[in-house]
C-alpha angles and dihedrals in degrees: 000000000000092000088051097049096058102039084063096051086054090055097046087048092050092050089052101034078052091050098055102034112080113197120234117248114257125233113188092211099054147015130231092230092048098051080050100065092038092055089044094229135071103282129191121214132228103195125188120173134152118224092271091063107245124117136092133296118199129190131181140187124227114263088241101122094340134011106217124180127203120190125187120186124184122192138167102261110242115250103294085214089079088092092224118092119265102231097048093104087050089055093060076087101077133121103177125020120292117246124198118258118206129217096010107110114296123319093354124170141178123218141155124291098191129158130179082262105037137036109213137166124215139199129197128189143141135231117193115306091349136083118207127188123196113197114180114184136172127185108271093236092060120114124220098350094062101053104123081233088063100037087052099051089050089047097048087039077055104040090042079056101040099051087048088065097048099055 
């Protein structure tokens, strides 16, 4: 009887410990954890793929001292027989000129992603069949975090990562 009692107390637990947890959506690419400790802050994810595994992953700090977004995008790499490079409409993105990145995929650059209300810092690169973009932003009025040095730094540590994963 005693067995049974408390197994049935465990079950009852884990029904209520299930009801009350929400898991965290998963990005292949990268980790919650992980974002976090690029962006230097706790970070929660929007994730949004299809089943081919394509699709965007976002994280983003709390504005509490800083309010830092990270934003991963996957796509299928146009034909490459097309004669005009692949990540040229990403590019159009642009705020500052786009400098060559070595050892990151294929063709990828880094350039400026900045707004009248973020500064941000973008990379864009393929691997194989696939694009990926690496926008890393942070609220122009913020202080340290959003000096382009250190946004760049957090975007190149990500996209070394991201395309990583992707080979």
């Amino acid at each position: 009887m005693g067995c049974t009692l408390i197994t049935s107390l465990f079950m009852v637990g884990l029904a209520v410990a299930s009801a009350t947890c929400h898991a965290q959506p998963l990005c292949p690419w990268l980790n919650v954890a992980t974002a976090s400790g690029f962006l230097g802050s706790p970070a929660t994810a929007t994730v949004n793929l299809t089943p081919d595994s394509h699709g965007v992953c976002s994280f983003q700090t709390e504005p509490s001292p800083q309010a830092i977004t990270l934003i991963i995008t996957v796509a299928a790499a146009p034909d490459p027989q097309t004669g005009q490079s692949a990540l040229a409409p990403y590019e159009s993105r642009c705020t500052s000129p786009a400098s060559a990145m070595k050892a990151i995929g294929n063709e990828a650059v880094i350039c400026g992603d900045d707004s009248a209300t973020s500064r941000g810092e973008l990379v864009i690169g393929r691997v194989r069949d696939k694009i990926f973009t690496i926008a890393v932003t942070a609220d122009a009025a913020t202080g340290g975090a959003g000096t382009s040095e250190l946004l760049q730094q957090k975007v190149k540590a990500i996209a070394e990562q991201v395309a990583g994963i992707l080979f």
